[in-house]
N, CA, C and O atoms as CSV, one atom per row, in Angstrom:
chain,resi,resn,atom,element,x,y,z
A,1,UNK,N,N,-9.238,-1.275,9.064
A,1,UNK,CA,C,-8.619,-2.491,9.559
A,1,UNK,C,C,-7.126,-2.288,9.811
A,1,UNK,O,O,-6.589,-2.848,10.766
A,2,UNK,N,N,-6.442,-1.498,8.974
A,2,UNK,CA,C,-5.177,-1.038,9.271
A,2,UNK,C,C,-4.467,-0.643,10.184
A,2,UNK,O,O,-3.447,-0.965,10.793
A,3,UNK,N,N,-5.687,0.599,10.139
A,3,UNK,CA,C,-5.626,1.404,11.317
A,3,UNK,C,C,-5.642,0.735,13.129
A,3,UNK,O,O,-5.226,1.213,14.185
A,4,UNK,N,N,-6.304,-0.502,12.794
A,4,UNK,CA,C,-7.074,-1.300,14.088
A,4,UNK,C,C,-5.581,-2.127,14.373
A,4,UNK,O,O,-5.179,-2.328,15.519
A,5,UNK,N,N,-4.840,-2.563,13.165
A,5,UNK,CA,C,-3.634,-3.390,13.417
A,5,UNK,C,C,-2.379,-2.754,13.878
A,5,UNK,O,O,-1.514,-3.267,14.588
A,6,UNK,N,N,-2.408,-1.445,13.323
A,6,UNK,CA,C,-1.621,-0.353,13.835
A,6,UNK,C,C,-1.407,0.130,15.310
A,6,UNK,O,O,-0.305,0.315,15.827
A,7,UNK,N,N,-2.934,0.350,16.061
A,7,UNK,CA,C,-2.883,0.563,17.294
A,7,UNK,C,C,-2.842,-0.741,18.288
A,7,UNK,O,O,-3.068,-0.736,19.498
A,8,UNK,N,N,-2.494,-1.860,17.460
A,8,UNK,CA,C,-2.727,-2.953,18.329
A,8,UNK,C,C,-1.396,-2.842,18.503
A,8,UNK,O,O,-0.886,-2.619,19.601
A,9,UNK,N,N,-0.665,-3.011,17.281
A,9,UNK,CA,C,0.697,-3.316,17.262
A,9,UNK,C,C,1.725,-2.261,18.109
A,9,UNK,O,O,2.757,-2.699,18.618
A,10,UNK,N,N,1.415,-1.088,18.194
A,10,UNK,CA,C,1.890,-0.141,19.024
A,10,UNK,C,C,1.660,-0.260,20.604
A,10,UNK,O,O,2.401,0.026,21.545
A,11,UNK,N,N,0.498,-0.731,20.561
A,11,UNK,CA,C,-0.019,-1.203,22.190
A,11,UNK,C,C,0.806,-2.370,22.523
A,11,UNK,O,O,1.357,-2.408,23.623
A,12,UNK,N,N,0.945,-3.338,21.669
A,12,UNK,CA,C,2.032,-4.329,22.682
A,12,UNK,C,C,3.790,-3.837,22.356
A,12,UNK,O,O,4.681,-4.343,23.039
A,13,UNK,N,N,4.146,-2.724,21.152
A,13,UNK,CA,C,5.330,-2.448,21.543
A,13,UNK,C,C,5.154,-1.328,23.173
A,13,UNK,O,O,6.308,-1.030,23.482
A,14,UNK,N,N,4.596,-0.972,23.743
A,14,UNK,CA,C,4.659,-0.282,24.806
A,14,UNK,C,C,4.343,-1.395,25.901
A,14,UNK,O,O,4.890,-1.372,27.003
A,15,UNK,N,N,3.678,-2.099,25.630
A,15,UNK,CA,C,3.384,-3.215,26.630
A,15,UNK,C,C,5.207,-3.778,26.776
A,15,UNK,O,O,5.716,-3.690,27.893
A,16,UNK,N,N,5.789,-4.150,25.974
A,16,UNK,CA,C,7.281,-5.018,25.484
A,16,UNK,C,C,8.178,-3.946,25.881
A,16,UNK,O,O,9.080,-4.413,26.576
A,17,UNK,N,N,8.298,-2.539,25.692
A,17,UNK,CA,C,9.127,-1.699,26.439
A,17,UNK,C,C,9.037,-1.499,27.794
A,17,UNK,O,O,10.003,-1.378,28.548
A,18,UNK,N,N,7.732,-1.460,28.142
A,18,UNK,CA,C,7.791,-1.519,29.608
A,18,UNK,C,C,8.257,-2.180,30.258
A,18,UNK,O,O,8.970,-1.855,31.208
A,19,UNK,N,N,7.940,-3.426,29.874
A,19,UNK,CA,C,8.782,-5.102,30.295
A,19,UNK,C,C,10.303,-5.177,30.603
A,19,UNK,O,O,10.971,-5.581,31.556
A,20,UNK,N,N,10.689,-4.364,28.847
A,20,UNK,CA,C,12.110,-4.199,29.164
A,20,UNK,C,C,12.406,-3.345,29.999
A,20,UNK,O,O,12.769,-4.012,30.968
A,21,UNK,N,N,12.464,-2.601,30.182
A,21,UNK,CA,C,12.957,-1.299,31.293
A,21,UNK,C,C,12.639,-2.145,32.249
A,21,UNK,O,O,13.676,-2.754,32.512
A,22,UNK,N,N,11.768,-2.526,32.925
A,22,UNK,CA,C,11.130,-3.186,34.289
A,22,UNK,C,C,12.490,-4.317,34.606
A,22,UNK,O,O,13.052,-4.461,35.692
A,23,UNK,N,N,12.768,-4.956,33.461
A,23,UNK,CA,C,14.374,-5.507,33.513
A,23,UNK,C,C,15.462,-5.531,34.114
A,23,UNK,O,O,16.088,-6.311,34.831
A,24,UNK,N,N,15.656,-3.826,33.391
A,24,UNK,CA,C,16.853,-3.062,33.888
A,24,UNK,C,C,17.624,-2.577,33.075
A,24,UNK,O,O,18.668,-1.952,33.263
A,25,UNK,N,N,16.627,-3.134,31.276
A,25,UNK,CA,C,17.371,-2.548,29.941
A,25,UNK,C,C,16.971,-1.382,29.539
A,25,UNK,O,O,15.861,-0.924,29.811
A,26,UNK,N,N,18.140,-0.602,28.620
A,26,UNK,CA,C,17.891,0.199,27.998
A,26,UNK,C,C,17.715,0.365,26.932
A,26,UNK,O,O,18.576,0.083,26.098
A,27,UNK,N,N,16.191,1.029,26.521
A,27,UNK,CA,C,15.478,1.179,25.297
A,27,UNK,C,C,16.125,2.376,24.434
A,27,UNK,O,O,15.983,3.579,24.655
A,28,UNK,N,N,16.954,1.706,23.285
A,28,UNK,CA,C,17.591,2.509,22.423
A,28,UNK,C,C,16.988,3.441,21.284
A,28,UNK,O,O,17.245,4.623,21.053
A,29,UNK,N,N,16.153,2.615,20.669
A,29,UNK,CA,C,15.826,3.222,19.419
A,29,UNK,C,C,13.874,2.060,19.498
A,29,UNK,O,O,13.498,0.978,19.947
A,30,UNK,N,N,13.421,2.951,18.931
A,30,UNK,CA,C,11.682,2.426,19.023
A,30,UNK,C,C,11.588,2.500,16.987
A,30,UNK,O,O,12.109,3.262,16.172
A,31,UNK,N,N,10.796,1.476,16.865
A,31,UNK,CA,C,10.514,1.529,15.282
A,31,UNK,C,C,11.334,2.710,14.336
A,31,UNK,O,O,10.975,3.730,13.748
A,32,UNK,N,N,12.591,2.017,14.519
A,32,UNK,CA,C,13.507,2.403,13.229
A,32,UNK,C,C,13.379,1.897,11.966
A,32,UNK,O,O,13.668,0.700,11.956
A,33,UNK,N,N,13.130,2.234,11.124
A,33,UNK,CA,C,12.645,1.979,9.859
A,33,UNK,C,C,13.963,2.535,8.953
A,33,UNK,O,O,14.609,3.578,9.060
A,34,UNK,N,N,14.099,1.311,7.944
A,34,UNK,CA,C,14.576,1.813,6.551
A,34,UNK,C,C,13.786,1.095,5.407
A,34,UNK,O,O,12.879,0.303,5.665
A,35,UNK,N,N,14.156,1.395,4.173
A,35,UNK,CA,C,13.788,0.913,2.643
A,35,UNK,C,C,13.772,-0.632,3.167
A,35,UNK,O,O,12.727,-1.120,2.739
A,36,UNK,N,N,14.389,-1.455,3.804
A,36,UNK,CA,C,14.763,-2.836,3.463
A,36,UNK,C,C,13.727,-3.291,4.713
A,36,UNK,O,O,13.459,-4.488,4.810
A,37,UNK,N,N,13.147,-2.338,5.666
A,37,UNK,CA,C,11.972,-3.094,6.645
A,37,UNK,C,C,12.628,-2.253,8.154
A,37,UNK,O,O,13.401,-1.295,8.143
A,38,UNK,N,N,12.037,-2.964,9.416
A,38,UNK,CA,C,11.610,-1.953,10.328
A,38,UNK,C,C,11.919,-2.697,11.378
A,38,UNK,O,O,11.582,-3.881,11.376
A,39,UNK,N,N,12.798,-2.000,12.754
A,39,UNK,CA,C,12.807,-3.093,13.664
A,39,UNK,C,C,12.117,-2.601,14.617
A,39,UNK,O,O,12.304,-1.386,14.677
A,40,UNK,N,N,11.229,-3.071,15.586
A,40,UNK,CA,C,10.301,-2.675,16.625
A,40,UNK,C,C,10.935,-1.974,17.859
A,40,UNK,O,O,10.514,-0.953,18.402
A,41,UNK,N,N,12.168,-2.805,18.249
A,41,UNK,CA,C,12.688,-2.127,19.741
A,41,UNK,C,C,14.476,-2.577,19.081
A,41,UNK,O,O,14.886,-3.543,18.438
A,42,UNK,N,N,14.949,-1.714,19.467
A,42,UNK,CA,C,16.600,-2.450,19.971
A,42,UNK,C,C,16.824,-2.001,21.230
A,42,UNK,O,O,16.271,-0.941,21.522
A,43,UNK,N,N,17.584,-2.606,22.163
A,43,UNK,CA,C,17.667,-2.147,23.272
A,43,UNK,C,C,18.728,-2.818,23.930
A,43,UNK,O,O,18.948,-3.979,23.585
A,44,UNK,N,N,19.470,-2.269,24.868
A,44,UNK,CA,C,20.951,-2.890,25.697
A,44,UNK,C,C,20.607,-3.330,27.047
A,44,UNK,O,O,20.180,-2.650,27.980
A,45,UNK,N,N,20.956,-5.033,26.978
A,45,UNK,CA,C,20.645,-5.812,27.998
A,45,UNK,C,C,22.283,-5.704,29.101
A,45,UNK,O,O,23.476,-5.855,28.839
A,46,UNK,N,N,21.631,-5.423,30.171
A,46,UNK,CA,C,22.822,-5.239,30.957
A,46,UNK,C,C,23.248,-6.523,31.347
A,46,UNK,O,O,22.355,-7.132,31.934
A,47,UNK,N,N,24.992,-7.555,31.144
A,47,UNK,CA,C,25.296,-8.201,31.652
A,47,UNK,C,C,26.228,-7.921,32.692
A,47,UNK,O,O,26.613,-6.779,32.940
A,48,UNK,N,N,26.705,-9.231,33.481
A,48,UNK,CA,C,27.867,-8.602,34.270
A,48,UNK,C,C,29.390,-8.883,33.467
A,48,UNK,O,O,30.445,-8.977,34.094
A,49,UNK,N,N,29.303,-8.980,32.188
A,49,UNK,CA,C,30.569,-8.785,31.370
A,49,UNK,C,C,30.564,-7.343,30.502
A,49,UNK,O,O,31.195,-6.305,30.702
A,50,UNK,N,N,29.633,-7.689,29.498
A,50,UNK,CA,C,29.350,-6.464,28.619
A,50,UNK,C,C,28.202,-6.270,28.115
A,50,UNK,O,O,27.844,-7.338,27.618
A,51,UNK,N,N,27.216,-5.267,27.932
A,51,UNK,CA,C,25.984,-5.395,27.345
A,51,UNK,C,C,25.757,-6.072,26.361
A,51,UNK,O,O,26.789,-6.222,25.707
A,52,UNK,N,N,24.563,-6.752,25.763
A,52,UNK,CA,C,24.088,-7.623,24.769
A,52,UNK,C,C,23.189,-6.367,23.916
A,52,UNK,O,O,22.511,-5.634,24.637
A,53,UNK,N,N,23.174,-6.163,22.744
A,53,UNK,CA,C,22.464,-5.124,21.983
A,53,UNK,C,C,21.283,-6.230,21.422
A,53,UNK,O,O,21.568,-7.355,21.011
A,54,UNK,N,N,20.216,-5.800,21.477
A,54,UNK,CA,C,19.139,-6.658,21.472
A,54,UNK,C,C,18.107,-6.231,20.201
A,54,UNK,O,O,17.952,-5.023,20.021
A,55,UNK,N,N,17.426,-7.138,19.349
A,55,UNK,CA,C,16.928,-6.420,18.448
A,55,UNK,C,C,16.338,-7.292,18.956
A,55,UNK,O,O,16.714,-8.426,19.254
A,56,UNK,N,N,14.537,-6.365,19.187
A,56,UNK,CA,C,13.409,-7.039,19.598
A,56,UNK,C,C,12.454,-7.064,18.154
A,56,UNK,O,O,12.650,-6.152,17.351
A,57,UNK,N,N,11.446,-8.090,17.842
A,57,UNK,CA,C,10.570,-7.880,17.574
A,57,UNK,C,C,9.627,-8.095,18.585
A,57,UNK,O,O,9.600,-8.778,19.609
A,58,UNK,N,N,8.539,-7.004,17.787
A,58,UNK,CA,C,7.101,-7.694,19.110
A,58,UNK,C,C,5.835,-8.130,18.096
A,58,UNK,O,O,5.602,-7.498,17.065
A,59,UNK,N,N,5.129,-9.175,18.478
A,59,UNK,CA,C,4.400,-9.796,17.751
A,59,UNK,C,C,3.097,-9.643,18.759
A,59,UNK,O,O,3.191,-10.032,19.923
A,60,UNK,N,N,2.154,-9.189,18.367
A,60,UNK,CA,C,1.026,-8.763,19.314
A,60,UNK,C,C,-0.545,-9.319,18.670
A,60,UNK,O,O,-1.020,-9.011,17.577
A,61,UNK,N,N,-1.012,-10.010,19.472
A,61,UNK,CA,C,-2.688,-11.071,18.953
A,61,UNK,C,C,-3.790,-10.616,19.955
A,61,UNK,O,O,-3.901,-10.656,21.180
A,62,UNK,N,N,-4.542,-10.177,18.950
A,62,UNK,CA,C,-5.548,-10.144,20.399
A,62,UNK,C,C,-6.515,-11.367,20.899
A,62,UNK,O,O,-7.185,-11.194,21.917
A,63,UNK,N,N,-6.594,-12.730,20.111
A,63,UNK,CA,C,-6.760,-14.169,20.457
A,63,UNK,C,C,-5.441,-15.163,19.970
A,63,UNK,O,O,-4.292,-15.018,19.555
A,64,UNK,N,N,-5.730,-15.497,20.072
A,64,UNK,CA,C,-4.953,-17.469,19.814
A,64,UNK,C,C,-5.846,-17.804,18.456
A,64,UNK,O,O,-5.981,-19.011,18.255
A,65,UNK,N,N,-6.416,-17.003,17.583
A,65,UNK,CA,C,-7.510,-18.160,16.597
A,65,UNK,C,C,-6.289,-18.731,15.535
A,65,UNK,O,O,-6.234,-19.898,15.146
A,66,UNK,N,N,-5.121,-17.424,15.073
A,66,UNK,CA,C,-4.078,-18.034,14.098
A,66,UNK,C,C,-2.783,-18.525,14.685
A,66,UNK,O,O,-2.195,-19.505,14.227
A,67,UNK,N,N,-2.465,-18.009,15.436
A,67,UNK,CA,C,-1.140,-18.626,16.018
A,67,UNK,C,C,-1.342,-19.442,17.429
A,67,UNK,O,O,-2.391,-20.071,17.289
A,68,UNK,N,N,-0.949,-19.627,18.352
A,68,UNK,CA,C,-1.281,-20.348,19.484
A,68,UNK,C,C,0.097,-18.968,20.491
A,68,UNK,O,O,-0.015,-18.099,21.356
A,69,UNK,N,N,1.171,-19.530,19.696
A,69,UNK,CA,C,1.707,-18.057,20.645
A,69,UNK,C,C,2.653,-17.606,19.170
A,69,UNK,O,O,3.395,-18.270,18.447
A,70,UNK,N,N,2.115,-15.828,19.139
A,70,UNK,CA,C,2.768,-15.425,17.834
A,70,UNK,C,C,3.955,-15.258,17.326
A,70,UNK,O,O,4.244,-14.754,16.241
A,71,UNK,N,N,4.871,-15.835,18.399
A,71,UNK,CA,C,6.518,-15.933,17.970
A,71,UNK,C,C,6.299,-16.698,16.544
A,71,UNK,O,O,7.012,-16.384,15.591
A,72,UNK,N,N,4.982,-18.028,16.375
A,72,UNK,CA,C,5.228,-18.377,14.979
A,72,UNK,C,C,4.791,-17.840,13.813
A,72,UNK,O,O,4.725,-18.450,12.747
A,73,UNK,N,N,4.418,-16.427,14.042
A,73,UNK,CA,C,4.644,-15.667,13.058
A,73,UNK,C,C,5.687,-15.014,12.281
A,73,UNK,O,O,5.632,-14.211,11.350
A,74,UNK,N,N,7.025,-15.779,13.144
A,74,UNK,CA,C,8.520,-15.101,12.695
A,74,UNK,C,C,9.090,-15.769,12.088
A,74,UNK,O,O,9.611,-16.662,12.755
A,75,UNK,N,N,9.305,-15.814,10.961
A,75,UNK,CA,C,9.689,-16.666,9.943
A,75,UNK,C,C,11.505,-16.393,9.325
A,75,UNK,O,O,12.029,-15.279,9.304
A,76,UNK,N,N,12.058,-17.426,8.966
A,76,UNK,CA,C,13.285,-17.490,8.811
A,76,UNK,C,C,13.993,-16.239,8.199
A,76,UNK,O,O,15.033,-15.627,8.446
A,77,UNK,N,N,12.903,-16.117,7.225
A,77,UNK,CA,C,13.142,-14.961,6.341
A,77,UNK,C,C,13.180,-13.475,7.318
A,77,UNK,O,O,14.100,-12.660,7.388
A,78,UNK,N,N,12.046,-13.459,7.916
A,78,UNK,CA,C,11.876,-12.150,8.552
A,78,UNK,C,C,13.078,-12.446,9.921
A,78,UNK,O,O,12.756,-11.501,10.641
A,79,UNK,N,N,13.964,-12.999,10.509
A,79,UNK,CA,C,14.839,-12.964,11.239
A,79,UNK,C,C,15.980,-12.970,10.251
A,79,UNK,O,O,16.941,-12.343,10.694
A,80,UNK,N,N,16.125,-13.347,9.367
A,80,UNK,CA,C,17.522,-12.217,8.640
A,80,UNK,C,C,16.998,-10.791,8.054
A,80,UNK,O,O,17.737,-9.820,7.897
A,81,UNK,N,N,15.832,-10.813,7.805
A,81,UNK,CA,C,15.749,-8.785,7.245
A,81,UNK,C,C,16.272,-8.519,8.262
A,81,UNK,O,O,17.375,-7.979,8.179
A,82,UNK,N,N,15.597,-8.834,9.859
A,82,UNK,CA,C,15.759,-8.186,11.102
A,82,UNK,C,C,17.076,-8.129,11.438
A,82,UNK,O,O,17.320,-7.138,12.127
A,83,UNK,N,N,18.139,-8.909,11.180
A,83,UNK,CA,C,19.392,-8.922,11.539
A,83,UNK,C,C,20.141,-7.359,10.898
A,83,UNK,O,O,20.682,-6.346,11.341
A,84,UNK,N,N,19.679,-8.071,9.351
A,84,UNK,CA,C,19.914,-7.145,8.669
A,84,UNK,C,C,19.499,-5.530,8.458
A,84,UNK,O,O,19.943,-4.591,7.797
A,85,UNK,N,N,18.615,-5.704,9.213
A,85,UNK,CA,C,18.096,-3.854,9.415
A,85,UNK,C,C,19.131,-3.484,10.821
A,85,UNK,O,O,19.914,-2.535,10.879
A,86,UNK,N,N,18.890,-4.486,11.870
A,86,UNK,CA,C,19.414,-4.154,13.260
A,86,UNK,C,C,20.900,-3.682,13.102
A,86,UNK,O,O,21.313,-2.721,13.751
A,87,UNK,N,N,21.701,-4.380,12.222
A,87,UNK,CA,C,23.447,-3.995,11.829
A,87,UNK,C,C,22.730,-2.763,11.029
A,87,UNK,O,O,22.556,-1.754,11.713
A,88,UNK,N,N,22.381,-2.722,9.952
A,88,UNK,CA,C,22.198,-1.080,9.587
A,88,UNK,C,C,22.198,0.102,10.899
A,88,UNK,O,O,22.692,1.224,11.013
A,89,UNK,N,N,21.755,-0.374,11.385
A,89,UNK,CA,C,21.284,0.612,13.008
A,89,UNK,C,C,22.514,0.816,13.615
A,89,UNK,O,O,22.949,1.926,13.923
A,90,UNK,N,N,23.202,-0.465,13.830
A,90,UNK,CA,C,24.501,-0.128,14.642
A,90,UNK,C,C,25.140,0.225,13.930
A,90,UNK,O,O,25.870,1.030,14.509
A,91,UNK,N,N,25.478,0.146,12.628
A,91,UNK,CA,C,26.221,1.051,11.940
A,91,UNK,C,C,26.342,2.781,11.476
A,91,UNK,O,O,27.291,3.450,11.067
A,92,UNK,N,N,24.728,3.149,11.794
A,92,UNK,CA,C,24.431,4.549,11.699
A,92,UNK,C,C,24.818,4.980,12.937
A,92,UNK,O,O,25.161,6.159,13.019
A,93,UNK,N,N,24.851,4.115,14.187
A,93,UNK,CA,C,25.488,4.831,15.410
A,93,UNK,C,C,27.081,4.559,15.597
A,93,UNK,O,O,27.873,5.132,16.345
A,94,UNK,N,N,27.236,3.780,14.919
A,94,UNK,CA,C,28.685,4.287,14.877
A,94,UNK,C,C,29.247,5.090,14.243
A,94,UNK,O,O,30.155,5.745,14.754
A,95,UNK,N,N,28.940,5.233,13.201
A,95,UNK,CA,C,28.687,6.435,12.359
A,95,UNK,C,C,28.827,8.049,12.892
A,95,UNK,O,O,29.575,8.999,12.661
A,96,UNK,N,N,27.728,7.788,13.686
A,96,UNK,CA,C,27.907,9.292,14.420
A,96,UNK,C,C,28.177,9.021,16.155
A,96,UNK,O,O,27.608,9.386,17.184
A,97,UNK,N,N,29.116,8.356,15.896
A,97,UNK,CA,C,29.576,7.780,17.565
A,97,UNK,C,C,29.051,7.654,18.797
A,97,UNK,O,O,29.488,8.011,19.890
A,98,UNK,N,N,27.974,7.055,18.461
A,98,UNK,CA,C,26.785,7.261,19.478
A,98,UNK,C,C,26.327,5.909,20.210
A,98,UNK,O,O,25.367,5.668,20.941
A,99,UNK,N,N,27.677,4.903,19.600
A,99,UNK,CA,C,27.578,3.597,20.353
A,99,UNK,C,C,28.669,2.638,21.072
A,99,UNK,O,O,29.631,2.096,20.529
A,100,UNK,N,N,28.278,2.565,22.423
A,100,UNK,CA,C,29.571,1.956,23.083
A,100,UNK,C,C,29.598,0.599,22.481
A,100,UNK,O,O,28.672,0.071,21.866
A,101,UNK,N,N,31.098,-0.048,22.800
A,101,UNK,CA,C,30.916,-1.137,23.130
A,101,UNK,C,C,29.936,-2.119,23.698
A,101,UNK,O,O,29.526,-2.069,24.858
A,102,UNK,N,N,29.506,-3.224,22.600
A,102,UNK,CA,C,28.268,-4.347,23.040
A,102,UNK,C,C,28.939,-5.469,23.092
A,102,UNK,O,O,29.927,-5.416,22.360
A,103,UNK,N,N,28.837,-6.333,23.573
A,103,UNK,CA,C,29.296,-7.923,23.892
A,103,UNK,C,C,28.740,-9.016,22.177
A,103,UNK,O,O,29.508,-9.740,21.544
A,104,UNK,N,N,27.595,-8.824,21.927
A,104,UNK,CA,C,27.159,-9.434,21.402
A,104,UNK,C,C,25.833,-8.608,20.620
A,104,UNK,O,O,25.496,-7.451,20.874
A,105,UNK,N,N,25.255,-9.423,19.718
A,105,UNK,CA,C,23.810,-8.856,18.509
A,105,UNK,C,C,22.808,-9.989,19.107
A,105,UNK,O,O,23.323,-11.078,19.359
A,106,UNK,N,N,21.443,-9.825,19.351
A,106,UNK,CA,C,20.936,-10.588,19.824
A,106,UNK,C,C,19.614,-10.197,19.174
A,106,UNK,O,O,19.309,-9.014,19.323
A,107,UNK,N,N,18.625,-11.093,18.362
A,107,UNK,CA,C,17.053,-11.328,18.276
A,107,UNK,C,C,16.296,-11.669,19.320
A,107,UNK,O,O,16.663,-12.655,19.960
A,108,UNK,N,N,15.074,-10.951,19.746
A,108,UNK,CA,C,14.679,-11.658,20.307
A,108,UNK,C,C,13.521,-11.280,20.194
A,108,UNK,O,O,13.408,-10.089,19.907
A,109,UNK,N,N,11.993,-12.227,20.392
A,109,UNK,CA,C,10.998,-12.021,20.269
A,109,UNK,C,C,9.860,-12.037,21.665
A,109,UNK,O,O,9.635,-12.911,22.502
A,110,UNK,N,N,9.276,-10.620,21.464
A,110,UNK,CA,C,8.753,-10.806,22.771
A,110,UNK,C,C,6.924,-10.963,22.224
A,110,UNK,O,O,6.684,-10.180,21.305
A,111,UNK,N,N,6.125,-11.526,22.506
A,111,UNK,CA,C,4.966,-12.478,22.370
A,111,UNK,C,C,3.919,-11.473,23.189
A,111,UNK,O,O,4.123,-11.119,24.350
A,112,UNK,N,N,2.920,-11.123,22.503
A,112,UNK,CA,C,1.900,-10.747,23.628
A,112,UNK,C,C,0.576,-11.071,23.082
A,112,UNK,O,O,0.361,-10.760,21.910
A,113,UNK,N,N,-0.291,-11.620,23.729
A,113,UNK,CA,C,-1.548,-12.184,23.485
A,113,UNK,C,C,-2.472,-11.175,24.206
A,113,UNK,O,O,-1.917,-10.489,25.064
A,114,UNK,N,N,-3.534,-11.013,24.039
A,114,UNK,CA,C,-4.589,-9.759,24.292
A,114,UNK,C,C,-5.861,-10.458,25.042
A,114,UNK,O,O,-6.911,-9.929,25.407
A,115,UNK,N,N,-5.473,-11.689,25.146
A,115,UNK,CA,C,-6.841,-12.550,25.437
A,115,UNK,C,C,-6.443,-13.717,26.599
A,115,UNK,O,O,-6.745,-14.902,26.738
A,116,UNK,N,N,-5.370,-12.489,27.578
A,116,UNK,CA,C,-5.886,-13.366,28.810
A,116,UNK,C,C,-6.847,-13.190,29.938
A,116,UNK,O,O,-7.819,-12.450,29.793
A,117,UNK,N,N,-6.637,-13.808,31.014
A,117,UNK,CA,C,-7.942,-13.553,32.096
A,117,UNK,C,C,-8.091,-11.798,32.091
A,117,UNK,O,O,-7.270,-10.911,32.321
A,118,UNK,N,N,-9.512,-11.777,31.721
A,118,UNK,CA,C,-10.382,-10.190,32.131
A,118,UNK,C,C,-9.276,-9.411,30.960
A,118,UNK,O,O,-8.901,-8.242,31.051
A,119,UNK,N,N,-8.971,-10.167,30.110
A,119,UNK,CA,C,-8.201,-9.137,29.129
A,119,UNK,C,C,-7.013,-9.234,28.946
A,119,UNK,O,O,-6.456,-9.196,27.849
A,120,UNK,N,N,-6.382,-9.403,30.254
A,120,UNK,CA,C,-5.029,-9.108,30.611
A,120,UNK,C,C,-4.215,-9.645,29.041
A,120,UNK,O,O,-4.525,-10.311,28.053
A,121,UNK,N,N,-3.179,-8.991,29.481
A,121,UNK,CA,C,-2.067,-9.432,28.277
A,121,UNK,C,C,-1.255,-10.219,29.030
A,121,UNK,O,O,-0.949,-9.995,30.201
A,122,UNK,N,N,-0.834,-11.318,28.238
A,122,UNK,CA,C,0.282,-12.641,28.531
A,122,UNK,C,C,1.528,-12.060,26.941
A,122,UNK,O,O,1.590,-11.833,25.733
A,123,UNK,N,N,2.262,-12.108,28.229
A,123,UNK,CA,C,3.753,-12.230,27.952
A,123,UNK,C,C,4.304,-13.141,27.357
A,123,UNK,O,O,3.849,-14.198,27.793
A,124,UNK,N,N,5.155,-13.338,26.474
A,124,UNK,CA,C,6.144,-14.620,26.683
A,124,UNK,C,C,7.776,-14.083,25.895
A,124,UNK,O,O,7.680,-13.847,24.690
A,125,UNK,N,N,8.480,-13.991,26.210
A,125,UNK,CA,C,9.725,-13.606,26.594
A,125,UNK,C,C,10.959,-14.651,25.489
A,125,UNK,O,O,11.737,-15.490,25.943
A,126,UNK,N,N,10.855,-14.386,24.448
A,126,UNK,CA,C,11.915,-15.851,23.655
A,126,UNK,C,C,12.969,-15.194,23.355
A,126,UNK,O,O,12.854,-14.110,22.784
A,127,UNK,N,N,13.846,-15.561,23.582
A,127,UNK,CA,C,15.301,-15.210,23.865
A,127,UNK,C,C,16.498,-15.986,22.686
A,127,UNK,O,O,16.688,-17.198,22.585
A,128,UNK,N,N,17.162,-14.935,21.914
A,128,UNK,CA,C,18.362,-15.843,20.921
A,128,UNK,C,C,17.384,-16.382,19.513
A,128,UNK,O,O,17.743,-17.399,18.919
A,129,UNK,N,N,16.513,-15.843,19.193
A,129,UNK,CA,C,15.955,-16.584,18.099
A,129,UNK,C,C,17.097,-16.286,17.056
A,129,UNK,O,O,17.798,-15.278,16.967
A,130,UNK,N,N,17.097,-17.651,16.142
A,130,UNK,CA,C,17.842,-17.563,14.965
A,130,UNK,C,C,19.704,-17.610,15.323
A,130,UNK,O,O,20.632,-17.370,14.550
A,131,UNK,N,N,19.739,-18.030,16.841
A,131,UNK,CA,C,21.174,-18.084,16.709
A,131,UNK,C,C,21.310,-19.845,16.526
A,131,UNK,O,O,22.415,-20.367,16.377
């Protein structure tokens, strides 16, 4: 069963990177993990001031039976670990100077359901959670 949640969950972070790139962002770091928890994507949203550094989660269902759309699986709690892992991150790249200037820290949750028409996966795109 693990194993089954594992390849699901990897299938909509590639589904959610693709998305992003298709954008015009750049995918920084893929499931960075520390002791304190794990962030799925960070990635730099291009503005026309300064990039936005983006900490994605991706929340991936293959029906609607528990959530209706699984952003409400993100709970108050799990958007400060996430903050809090995502600054760990920018701090290891600054660290080894491996990060420009960002405008801003941004959550955001990208939604994918497994059970639309003929299969397809539905998107949904939530932007600024927790600001």
């Amino acid at each position: 069963m693990a194993d089954t949640r594992q390849r699901l969950g990897a299938l909509g972070e590639d589904i959610a990177a693709d998305y992003l790139r298709t954008l015009g962002w750049h995918v920084c770091a893929r499931n960075w993990r520390t002791r304190y928890g794990e962030v799925d994507i960070i990635a730099r949203e291009p503005t026309t001031a300064a990039d936005n550094l983006v900490i994605v989660e991706v929340k991936t269902r293959r029906d609607g039976r528990m959530y209706d759309d699984p952003v409400a699986a993100v709970t108050p709690d799990k958007v400060a670990r996430m903050f809090n892992v995502g600054w760990m991150w920018v701090e290891e790249q600054r660290e080894a100077g491996d990060l420009p200037y960002f405008a801003a820290l941004r959550l955001d949750v990208i939604a994918i359901r497994l059970d639309g028409p003929n299969g397809a996966p539905v998107l949904r795109h939530h932007r600024g959670l927790g600001d």
